[in-house]
FISE-365385 format. One record per residue (C-alpha): residue number from 1; residue in three letters; x, y, z. Coordinates in pm, 1 decimal. Example, Ala and Ser with C-alpha at 12.3 -4.5 7.8 and 13.67 -1.06 7.14 Angstrom:
+-----+---------+----------+----------+----------+
! num ! residuo !     east !    north !       up !
+-----+---------+----------+----------+----------+
!   1 !     ALA !   1230.0 !   -450.0 !    780.0 !
!   2 !     SER !   1367.0 !   -106.0 !    714.0 !
+-----+---------+----------+----------+----------+
This chain:
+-----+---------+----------+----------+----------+
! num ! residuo !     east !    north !       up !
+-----+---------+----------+----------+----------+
!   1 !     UNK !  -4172.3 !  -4724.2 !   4673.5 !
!   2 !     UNK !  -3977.7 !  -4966.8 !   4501.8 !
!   3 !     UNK !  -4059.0 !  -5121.7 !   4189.0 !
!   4 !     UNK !  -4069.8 !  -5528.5 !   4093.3 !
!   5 !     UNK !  -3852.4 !  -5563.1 !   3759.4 !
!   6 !     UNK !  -4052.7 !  -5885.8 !   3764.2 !
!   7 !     UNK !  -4430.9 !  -5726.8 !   3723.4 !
!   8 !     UNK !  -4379.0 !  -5383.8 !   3800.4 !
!   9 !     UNK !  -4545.1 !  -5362.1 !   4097.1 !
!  10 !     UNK !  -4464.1 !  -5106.8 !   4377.4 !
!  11 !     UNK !  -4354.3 !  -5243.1 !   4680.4 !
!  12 !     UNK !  -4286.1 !  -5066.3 !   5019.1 !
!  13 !     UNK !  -3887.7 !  -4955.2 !   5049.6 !
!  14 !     UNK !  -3805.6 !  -5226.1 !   5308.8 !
!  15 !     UNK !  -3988.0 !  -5498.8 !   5133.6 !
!  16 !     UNK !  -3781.9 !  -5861.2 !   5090.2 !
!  17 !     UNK !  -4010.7 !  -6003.0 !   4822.3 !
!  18 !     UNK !  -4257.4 !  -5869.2 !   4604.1 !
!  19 !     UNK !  -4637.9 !  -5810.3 !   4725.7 !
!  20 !     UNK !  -4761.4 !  -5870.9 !   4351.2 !
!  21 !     UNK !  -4512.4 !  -6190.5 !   4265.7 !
!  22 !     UNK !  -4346.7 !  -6308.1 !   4530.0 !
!  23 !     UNK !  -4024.8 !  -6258.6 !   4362.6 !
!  24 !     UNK !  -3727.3 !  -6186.8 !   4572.6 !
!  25 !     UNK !  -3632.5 !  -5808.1 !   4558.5 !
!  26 !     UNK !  -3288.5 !  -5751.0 !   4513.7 !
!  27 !     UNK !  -3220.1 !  -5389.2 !   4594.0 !
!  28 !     UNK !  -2842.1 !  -5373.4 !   4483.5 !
!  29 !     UNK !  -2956.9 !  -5469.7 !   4103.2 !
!  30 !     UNK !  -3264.2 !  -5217.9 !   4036.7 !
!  31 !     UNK !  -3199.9 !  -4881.6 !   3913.1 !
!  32 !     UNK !  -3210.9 !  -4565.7 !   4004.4 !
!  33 !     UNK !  -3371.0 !  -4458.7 !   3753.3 !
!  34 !     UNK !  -3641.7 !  -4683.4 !   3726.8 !
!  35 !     UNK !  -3718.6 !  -4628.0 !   4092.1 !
!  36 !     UNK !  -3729.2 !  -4306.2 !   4050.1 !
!  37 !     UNK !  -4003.6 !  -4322.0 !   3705.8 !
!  38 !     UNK !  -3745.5 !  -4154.6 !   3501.2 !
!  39 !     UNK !  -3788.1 !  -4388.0 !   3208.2 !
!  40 !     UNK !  -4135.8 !  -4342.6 !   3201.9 !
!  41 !     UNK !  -4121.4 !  -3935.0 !   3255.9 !
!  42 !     UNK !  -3808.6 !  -3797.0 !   3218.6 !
!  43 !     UNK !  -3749.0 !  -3998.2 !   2907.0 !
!  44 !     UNK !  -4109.6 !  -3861.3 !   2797.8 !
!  45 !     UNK !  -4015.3 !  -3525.7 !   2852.6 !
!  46 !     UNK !  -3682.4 !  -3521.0 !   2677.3 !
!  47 !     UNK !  -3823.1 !  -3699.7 !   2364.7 !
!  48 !     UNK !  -4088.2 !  -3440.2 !   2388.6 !
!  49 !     UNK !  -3823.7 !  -3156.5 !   2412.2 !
!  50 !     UNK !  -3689.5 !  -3313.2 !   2147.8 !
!  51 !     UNK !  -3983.7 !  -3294.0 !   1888.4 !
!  52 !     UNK !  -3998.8 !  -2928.5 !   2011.0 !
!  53 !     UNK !  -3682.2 !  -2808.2 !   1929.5 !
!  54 !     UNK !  -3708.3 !  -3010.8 !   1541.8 !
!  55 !     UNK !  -3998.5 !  -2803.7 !   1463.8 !
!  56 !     UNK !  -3869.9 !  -2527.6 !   1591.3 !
!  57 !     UNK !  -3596.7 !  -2579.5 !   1379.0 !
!  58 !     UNK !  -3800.6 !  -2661.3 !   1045.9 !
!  59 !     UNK !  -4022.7 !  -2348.4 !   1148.4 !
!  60 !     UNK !  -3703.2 !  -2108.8 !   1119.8 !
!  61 !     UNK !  -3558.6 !  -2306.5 !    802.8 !
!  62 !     UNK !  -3914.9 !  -2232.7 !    671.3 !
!  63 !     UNK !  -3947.4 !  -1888.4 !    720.2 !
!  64 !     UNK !  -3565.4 !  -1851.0 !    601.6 !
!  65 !     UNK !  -3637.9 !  -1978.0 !    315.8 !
!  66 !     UNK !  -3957.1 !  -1767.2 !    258.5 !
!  67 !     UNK !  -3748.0 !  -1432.9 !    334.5 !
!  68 !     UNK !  -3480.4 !  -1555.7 !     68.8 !
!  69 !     UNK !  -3761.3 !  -1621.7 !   -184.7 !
!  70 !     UNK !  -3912.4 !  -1238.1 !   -123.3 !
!  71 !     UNK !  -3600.0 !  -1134.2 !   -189.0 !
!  72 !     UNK !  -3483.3 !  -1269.8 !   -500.9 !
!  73 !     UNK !  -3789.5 !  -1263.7 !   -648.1 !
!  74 !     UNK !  -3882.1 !   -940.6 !   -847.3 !
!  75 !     UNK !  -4180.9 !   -686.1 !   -746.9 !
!  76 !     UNK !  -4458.7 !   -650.9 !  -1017.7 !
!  77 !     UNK !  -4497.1 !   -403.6 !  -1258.9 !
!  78 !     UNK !  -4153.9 !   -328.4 !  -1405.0 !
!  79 !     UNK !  -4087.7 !   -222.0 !  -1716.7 !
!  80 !     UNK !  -3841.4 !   -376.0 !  -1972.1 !
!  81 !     UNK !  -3469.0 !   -233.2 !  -1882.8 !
!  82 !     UNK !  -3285.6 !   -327.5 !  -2129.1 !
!  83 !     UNK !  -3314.2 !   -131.5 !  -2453.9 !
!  84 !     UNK !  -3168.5 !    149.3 !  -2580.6 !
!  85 !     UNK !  -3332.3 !    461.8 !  -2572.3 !
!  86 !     UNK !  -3576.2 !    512.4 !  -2913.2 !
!  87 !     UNK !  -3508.2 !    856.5 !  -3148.9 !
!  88 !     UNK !  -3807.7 !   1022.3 !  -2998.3 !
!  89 !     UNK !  -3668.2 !    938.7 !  -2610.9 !
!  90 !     UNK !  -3318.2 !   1109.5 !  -2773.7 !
!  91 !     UNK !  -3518.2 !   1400.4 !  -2916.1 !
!  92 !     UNK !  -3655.9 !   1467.9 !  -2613.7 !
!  93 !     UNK !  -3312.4 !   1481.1 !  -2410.5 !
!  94 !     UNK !  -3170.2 !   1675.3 !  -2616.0 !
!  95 !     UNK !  -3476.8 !   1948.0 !  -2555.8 !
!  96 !     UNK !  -3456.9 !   1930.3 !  -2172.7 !
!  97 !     UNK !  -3061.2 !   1988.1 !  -2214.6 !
!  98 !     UNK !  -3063.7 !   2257.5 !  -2523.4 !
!  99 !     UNK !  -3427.9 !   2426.1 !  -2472.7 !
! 100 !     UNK !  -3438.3 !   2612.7 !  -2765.8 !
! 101 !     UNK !  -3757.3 !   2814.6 !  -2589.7 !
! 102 !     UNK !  -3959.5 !   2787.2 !  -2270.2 !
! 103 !     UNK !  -4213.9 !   2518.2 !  -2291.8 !
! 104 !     UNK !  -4260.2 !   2114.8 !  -2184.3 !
! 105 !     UNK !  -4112.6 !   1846.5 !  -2224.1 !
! 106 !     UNK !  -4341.5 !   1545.5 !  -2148.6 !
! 107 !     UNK !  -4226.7 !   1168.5 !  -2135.6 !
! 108 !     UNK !  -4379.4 !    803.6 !  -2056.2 !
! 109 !     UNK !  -4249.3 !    558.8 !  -1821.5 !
! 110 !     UNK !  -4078.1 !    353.6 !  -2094.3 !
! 111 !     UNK !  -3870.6 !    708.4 !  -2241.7 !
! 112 !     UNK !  -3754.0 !    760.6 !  -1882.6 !
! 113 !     UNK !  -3677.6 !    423.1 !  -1810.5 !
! 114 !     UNK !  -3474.3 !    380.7 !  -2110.1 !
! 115 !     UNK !  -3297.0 !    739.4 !  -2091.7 !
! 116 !     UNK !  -3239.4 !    673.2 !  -1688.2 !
! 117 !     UNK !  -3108.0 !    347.8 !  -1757.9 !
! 118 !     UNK !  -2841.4 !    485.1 !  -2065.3 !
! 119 !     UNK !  -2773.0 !    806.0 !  -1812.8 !
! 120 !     UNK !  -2664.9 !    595.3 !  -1539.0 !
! 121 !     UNK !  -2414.9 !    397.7 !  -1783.3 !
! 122 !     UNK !  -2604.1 !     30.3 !  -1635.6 !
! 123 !     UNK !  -2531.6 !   -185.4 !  -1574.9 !
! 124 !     UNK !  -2275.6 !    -82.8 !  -1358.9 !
! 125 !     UNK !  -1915.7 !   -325.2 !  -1266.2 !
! 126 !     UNK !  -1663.3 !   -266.4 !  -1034.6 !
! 127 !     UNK !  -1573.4 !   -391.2 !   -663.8 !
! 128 !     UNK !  -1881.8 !   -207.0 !   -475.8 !
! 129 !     UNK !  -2047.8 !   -471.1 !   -259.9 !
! 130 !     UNK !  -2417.4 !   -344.6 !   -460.6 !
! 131 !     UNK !  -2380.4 !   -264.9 !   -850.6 !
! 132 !     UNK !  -2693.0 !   -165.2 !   -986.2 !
! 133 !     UNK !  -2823.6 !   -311.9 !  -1311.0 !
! 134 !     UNK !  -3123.9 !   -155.6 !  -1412.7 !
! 135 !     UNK !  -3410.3 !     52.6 !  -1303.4 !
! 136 !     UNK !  -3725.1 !     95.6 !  -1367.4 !
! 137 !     UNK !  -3953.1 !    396.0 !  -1336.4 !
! 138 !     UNK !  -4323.3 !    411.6 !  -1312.3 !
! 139 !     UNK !  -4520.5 !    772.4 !  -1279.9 !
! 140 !     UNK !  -4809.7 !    735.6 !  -1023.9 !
! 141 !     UNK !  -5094.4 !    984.0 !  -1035.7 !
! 142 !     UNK !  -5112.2 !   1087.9 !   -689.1 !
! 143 !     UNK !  -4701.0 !   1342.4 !   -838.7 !
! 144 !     UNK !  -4495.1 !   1042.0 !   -735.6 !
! 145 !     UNK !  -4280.0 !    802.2 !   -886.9 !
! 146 !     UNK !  -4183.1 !    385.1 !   -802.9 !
! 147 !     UNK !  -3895.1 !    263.0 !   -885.3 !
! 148 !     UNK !  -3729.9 !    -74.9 !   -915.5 !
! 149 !     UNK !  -3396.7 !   -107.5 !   -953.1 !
! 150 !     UNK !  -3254.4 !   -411.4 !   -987.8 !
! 151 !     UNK !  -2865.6 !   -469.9 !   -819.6 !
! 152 !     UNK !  -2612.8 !   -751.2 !   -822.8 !
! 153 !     UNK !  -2524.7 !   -820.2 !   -416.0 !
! 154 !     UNK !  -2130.9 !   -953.8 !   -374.5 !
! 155 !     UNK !  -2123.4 !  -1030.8 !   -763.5 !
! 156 !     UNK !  -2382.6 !  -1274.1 !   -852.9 !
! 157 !     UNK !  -2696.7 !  -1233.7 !   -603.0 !
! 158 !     UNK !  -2939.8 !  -1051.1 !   -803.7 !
! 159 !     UNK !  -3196.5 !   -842.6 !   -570.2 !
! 160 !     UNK !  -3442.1 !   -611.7 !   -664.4 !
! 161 !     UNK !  -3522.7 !   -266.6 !   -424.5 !
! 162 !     UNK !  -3840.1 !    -53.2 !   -513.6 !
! 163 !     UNK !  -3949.4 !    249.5 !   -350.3 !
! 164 !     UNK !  -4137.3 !    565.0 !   -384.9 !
! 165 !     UNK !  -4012.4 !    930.6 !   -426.8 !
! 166 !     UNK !  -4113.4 !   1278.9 !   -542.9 !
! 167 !     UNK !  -3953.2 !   1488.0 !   -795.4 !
! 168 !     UNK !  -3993.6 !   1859.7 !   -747.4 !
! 169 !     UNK !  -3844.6 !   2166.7 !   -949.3 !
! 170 !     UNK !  -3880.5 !   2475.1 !   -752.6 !
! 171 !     UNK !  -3680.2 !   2704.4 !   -938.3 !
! 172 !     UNK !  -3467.2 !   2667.6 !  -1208.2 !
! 173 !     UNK !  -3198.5 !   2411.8 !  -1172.7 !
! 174 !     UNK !  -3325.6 !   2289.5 !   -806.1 !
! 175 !     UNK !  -3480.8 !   1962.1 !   -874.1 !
! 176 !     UNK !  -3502.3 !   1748.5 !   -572.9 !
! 177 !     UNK !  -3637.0 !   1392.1 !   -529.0 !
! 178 !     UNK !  -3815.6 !   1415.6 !   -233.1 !
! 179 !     UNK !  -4014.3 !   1201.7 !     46.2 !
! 180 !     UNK !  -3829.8 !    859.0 !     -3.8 !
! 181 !     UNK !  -4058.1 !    580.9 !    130.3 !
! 182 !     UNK !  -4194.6 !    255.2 !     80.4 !
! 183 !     UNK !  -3826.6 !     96.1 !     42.7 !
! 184 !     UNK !  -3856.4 !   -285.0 !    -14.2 !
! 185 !     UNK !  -3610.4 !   -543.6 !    -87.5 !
! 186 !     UNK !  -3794.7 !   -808.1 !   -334.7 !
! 187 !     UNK !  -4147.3 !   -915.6 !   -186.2 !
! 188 !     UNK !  -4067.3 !   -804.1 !    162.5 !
! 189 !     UNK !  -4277.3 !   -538.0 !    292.4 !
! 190 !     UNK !  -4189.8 !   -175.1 !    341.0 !
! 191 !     UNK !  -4014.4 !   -233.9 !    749.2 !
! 192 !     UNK !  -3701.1 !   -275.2 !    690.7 !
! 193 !     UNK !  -3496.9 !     16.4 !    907.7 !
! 194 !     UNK !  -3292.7 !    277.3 !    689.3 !
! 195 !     UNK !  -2975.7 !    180.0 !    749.5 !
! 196 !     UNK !  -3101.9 !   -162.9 !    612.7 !
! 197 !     UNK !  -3211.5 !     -0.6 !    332.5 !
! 198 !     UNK !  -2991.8 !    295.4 !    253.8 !
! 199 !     UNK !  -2720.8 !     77.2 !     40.1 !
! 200 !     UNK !  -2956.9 !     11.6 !   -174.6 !
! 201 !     UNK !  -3105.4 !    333.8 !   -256.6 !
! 202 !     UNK !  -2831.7 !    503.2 !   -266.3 !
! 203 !     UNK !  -2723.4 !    386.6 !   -615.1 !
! 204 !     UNK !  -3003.0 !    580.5 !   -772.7 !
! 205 !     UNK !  -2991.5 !    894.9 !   -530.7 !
! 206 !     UNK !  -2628.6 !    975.2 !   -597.3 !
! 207 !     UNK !  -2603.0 !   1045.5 !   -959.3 !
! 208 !     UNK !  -2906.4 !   1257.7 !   -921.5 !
! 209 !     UNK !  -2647.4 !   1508.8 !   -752.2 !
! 210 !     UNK !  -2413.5 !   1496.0 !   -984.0 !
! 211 !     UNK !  -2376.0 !   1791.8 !  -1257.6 !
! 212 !     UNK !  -2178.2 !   1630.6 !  -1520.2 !
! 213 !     UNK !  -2386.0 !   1409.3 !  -1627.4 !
! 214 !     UNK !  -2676.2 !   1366.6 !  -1887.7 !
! 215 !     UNK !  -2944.4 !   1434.4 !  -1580.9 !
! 216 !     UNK !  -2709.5 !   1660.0 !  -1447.5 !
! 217 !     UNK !  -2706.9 !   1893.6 !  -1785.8 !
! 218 !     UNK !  -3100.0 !   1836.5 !  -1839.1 !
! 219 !     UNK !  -3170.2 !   1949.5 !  -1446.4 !
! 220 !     UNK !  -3024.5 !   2295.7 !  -1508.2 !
! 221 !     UNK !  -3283.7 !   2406.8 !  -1745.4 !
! 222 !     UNK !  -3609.8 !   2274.3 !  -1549.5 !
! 223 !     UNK !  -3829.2 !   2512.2 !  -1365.0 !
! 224 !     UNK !  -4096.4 !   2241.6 !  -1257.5 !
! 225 !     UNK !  -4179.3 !   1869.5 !  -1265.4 !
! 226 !     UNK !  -4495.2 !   1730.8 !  -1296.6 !
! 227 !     UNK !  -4609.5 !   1346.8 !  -1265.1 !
! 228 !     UNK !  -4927.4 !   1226.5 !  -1350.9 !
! 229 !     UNK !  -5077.1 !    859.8 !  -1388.2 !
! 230 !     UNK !  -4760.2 !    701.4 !  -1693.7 !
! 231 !     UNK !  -4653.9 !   1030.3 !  -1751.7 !
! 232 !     UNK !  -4374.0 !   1310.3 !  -1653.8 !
! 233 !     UNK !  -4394.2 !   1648.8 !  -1760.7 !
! 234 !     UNK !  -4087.8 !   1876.7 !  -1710.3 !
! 235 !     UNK !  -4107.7 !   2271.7 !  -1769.6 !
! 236 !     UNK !  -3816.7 !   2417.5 !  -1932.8 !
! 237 !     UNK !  -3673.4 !   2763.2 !  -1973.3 !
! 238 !     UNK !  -3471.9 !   2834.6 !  -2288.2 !
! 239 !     UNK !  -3106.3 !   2888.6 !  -2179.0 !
! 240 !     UNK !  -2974.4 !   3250.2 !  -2254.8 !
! 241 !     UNK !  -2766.0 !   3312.9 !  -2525.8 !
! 242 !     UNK !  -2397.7 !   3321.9 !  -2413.1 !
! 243 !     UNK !  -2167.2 !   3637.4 !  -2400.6 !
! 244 !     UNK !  -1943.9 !   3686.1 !  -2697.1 !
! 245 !     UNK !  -1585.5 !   3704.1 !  -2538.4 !
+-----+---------+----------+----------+----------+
């Protein structure tokens, strides 16, 4: 069929003049195109494509920005990171590193927070890609603990990781934090994968190995960790006396 760019009409393909108009037909000036209905559909469909692929785009922009947002902003519940330890957080330190008998030694989430935060010498600088800042610890009744700990990512993107672990004293000197889980960056749900994750945690996990420091000489004495709802409760054994040379 061949259409009149007079009236639009369709007209047979060997047709001199127009069945609607009369008007002469001259084949060598119509186009392709509009022979063929492409203005009317294929410019439909690729306007319609179009429209598709900008929401599309605004969808992913969208949910960008709502991963960002989780992110940055902090989970609920944290405590205030950013004070020194008080006397009585001190005193109690200095029983779970010189026990001067066996007993327990029993501390809130704000005496923790504030000796875990001086212990860990945070916030931390260097060149590490993830310098933590501060953490925060919160003692859940069913023996385990959340923490938040708040890092600096490439120098000045503050993130915030919390997750879940279990302290355990077996035997004297063995404490272990136990059963990591529930890792989330910000707002974002516990899904991430572990290697996703790791870099994050990591900064809290490692000086919990290390001997030398203030943990490190309080660990040695404990014979058993318990955690109740706000509350930690470590067993100590009094160190023995040492040998005269």
């Amino acid at each position: 069929m061949i259409k009149c760019p007079k009236c639009g009409a369709d007209n047979m393909m060997n047709a001199i003049f127009c069945r609607q108009c009369g008007d002469k037909l001259d084949l060598a000036s119509l186009k392709i195109e509009d022979q063929l209905g492409l203005d009317d559909n294929g410019g439909k469909a690729k306007k319609a494509q179009q429209k598709a692929n900008q929401i599309v785009g605004a969808v992913l922009a969208f949910v960008i920005v709502v991963l960002i947002a989780a992110v940055l902003i902090p989970p609920t519940g944290r405590l205030a990171c950013d004070g020194d330890p008080t006397d009585v957080a001190k005193g109690k330190l200095k029983e779970l590193q010189t026990p001067q008998e066996d007993g327990t030694v029993e501390m809130g989430d704000q005496d923790l927070t504030d000796l875990l935060n001086k212990m860990y010498g945070l916030p931390k600088t260097g060149d590490d890609t993830i310098q933590p800042s501060a953490i925060s610890v919160l003692a859940n009744d069913d023996g385990t603990i959340k923490v938040v700990m708040k890092s600096t990512v490439f120098g000045f993107l503050p993130m915030h990781t919390s997750f879940t672990c279990k302290p355990t004293a077996a035997t004297k000197g063995e404490v272990t934090f136990e059963d990591f889980s529930g890792v989330s960056l910000g707002w974002i749900p516990a899904f991430l994968p572990e290697d996703v994750t790791e870099p994050f945690v990591q900064p809290f996990r490692a000086p919990l190995n290390d001997k030398k420091n203030d943990f490190g000489k309080a660990k040695r004495n404990m014979t058993g960790i318990t955690v109740t709802d706000s509350k930690i409760s470590f067993k100590v054994a009094k160190r023995p006396p040492k040998k005269a040379k």
